[in-house]
C-alpha positions as CSV (number, residue, x, y, z in Angstrom):
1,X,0.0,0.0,0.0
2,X,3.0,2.1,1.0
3,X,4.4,1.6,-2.5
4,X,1.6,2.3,-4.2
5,X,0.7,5.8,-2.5
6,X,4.6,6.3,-2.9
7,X,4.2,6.0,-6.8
8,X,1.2,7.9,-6.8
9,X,3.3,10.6,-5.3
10,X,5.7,10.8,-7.5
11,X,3.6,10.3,-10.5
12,X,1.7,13.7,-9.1
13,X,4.7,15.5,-8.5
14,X,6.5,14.6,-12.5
15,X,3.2,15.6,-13.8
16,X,3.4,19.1,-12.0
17,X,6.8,19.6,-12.8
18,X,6.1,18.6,-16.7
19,X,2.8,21.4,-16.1
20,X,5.9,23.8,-15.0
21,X,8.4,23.6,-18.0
22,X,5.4,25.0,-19.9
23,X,3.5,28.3,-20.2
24,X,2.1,29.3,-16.9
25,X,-1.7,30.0,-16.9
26,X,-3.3,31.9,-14.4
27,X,-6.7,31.8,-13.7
28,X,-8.1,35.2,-12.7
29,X,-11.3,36.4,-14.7
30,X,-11.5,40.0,-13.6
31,X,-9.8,42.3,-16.3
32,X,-8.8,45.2,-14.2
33,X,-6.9,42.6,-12.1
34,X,-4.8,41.5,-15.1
35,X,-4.6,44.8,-16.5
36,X,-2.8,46.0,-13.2
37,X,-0.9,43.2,-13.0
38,X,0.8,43.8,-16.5
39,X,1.7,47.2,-15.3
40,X,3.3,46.4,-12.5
41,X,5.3,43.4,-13.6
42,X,5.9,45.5,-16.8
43,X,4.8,43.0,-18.9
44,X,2.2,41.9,-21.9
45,X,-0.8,40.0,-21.2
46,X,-1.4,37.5,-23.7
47,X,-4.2,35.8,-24.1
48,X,-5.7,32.5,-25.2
49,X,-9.4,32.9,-26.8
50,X,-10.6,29.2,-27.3
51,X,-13.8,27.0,-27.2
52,X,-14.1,23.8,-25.2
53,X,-15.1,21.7,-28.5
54,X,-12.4,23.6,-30.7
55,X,-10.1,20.4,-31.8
56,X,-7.1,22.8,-32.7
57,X,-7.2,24.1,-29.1
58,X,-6.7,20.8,-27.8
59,X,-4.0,20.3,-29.9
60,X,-2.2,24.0,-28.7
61,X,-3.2,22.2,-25.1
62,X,-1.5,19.1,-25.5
63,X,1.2,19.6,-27.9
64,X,2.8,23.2,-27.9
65,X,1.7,25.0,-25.0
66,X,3.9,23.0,-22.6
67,X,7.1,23.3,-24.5
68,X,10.0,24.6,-22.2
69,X,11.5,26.6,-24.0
70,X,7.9,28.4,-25.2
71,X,7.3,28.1,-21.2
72,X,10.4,30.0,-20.7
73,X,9.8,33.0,-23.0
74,X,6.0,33.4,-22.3
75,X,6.4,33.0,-18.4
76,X,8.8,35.9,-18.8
77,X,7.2,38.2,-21.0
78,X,3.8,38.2,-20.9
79,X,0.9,37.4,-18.2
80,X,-0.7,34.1,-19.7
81,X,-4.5,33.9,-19.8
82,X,-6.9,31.0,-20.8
83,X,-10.1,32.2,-21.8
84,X,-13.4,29.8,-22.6
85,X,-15.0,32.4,-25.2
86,X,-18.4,31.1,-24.4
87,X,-18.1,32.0,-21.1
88,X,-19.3,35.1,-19.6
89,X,-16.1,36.6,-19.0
90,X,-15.0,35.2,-22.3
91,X,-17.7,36.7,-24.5
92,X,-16.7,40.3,-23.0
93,X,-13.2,39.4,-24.3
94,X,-14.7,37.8,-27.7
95,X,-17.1,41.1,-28.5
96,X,-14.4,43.3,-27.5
97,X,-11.6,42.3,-29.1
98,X,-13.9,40.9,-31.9
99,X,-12.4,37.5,-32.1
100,X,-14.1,35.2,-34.8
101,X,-12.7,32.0,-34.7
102,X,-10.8,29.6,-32.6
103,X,-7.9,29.2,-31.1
104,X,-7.4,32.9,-31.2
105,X,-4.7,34.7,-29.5
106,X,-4.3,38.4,-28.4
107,X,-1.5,40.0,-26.8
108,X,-2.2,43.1,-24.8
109,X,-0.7,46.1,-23.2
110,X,-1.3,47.1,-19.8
111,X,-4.1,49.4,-21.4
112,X,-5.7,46.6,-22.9
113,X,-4.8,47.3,-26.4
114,X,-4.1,45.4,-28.9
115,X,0.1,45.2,-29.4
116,X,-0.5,41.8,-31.5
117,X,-2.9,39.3,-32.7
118,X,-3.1,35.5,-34.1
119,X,-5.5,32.7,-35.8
120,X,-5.1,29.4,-35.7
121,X,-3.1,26.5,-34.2
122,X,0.6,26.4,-35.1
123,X,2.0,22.5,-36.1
124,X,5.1,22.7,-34.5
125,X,6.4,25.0,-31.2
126,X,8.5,27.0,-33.3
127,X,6.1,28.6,-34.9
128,X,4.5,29.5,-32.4
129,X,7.2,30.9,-30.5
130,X,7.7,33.4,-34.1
131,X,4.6,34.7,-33.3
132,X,4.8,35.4,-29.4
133,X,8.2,36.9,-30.3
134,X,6.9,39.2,-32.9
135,X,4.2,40.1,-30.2
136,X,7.2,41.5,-28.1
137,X,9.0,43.6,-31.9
138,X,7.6,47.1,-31.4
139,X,8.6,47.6,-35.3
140,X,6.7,44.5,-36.8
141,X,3.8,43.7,-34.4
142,X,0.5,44.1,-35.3
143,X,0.1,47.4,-33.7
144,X,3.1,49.0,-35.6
145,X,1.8,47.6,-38.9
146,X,-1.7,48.6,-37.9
147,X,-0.4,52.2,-37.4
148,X,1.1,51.6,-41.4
149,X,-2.1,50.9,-42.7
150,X,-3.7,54.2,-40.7
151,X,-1.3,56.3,-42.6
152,X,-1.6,54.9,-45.8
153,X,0.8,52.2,-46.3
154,X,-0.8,49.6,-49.2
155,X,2.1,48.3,-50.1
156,X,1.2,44.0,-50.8
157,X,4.0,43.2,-47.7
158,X,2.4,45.3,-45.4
159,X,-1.4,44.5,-46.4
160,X,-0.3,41.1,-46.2
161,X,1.1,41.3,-42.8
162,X,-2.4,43.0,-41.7
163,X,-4.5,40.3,-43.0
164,X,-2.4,37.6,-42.0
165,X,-2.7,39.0,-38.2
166,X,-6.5,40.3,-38.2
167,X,-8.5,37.4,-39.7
168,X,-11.7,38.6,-40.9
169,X,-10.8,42.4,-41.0
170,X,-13.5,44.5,-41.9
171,X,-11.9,46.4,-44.0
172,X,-9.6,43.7,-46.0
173,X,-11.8,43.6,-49.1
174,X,-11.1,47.4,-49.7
175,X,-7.7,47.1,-49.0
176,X,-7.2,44.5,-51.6
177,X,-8.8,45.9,-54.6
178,X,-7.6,49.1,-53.5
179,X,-4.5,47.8,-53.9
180,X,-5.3,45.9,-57.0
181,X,-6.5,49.1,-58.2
182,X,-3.5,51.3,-58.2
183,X,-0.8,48.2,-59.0
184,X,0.8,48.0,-62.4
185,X,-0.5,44.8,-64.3
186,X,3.2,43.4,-63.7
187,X,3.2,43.7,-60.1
188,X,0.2,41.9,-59.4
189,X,1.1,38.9,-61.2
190,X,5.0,38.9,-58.6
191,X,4.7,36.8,-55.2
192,X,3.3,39.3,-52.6
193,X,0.4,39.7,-55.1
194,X,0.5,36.3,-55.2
195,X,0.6,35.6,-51.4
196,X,-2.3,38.3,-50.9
197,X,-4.6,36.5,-53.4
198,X,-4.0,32.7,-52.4
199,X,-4.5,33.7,-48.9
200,X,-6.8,36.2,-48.9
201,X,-9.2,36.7,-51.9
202,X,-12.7,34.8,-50.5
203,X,-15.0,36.0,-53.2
204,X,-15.2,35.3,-56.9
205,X,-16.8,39.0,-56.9
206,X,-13.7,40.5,-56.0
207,X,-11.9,42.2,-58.6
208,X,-8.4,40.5,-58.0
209,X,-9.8,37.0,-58.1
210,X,-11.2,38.6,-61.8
211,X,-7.2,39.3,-62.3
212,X,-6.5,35.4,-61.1
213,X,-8.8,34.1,-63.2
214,X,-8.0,36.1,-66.2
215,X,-3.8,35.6,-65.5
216,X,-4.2,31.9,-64.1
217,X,-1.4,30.3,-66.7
218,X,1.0,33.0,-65.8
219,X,0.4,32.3,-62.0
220,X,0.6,28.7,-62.7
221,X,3.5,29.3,-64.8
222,X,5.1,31.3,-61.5
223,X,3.8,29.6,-58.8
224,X,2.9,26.1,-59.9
225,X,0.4,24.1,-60.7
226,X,-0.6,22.7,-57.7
227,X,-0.7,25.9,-55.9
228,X,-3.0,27.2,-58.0
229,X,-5.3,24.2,-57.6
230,X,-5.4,24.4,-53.6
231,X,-6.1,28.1,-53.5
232,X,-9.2,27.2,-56.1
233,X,-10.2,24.0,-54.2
234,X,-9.7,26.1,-51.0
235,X,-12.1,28.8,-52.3
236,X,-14.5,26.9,-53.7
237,X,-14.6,25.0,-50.0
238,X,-15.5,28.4,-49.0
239,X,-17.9,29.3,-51.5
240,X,-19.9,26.1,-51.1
241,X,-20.8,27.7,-47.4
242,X,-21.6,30.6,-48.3
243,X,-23.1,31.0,-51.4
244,X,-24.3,27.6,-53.1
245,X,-25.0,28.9,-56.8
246,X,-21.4,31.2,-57.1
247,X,-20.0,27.7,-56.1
248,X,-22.0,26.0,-59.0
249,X,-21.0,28.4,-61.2
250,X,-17.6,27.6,-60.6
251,X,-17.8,24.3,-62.0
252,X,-16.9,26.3,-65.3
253,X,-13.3,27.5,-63.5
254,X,-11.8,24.0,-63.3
255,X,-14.2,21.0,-63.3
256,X,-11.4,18.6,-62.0
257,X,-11.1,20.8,-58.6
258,X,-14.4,20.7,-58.5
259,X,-15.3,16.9,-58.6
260,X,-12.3,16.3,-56.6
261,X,-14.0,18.8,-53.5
262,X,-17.7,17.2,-54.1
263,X,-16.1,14.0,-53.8
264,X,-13.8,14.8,-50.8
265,X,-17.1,15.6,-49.3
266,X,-19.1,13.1,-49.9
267,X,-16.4,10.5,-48.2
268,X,-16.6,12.9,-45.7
269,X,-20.3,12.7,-44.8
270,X,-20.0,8.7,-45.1
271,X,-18.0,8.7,-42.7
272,X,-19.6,11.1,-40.4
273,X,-22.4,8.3,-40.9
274,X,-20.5,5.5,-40.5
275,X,-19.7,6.9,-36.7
């Protein structure tokens, strides 16, 4: 019996330490408690916006979040914070902040402003330790490139930056075909036009995705092939959800993407059945 409560011990005390080489949560809900508590310790708060049923958040959970060396740089830098977004204290967070899909993660001042912002889980730690880092760049963060956009900055590297940080900006659509707009017909066919189509264009109203479809040898020519066909199977994934007869119409586009995304779908829905 002795043994048994000895190994139970121990097994308790490796899993704490394990919890300890990590990022260190803390669990206080009140705002203004957090806020001070940046100030003083002179650090960022950073915040992670997730849903109980989110499958990427588990996978943050298990697989990056208790990285040492991600435990090391967050524990010193910032004030970590888990927040279920369907919570109470969690939807202030969500509406405030206007966070629209999970895992999200914000990175505050000791004002509660936004210094940087992410979507999405990360494969591997590294990556995600590039973005906590950035958080902490007062050149490159999202607030600095925010403040480029304010005063005008459209360049495709710095709209791209913007986009990639604020998912689901309401003003990305008009930064893109304004951008589109006042580009030479050369520049939007070279990477960062590139890079701001394939991972930003949503709509097959917008006026760039007009340029793609118009230029798509000379992107497939640059890019290749089978980048071209993700970023079309990828939007007409999209499309499907939101508006059923644009996504029949794109049949026309490429009718090999698009038997290859009804028939991904059906296997899908067998074997949501099969379950």
């Amino acid at each position: 019996m002795k043994q048994f409560l000895i190994i139970g011990i121990l097994a308790i005390t490796l899993h704490t330490v394990a919890q300890n080489k990590g990022i260190q949560f803390h669990n206080d809900t009140i705002f203004e408690n957090v806020l001070a508590k940046a100030k003083a310790e002179n650090k960022l708060i950073f915040i992670d916006c997730y849903a109980v049923w989110c499958g990427p958040c588990k996978y943050m959970d298990a697989n990056i979040f208790p990285d040492e060396e991600l435990g090391k740089f967050h524990n010193a830098n910032f004030i970590n914070l888990k927040y279920d977004m369907e919570k109470p204290y969690g939807a202030i967070v969500r509406k405030t902040y206007g966070i629209k899909a999970y895992p999200s993660f914000l990175y505050l001042n000791g004002d509660g402003e936004v210094v940087h912002r992410a979507v999405g889980s990360t494969e591997n730690v590294a990556d995600f330790l590039k973005i906590s880092k950035l958080a902490t760049d007062s050149e490159n963060n999202f607030k600095a490139v925010d403040a480029r956009i304010t005063k005008g900055d459209r360049s495709a590297k710095t709209i791209n930056a913007y986009l990639d940080m604020n998912y689901g900006a309401p003003n990305a659509d008009a930064l893109i075909e304004e951008y589109f707009a006042k580009t030479s017909e050369q520049d939007k066919l070279n990477a960062e036009s590139w890079q701001l189509i394939s991972n930003h264009v949503s709509s097959t109203k917008s006026p760039a995705f007009a340029f793609f479809v118009k230029n798509r040898a000379e992107f497939e020519k640059r890019y290749g092939k089978q980048e071209v066909e993700t970023y079309l199977y990828n939007l007409m994934a999209v499309t499907r959800r939101k508006d059923p007869a644009a996504f029949e119409a794109m049949k026309s586009l490429d009718a090999g993407v698009f038997e290859r995304l009804q028939q991904d779908i059906k296997k899908r829905e067998a074997q949501r059945n099969q379950k």
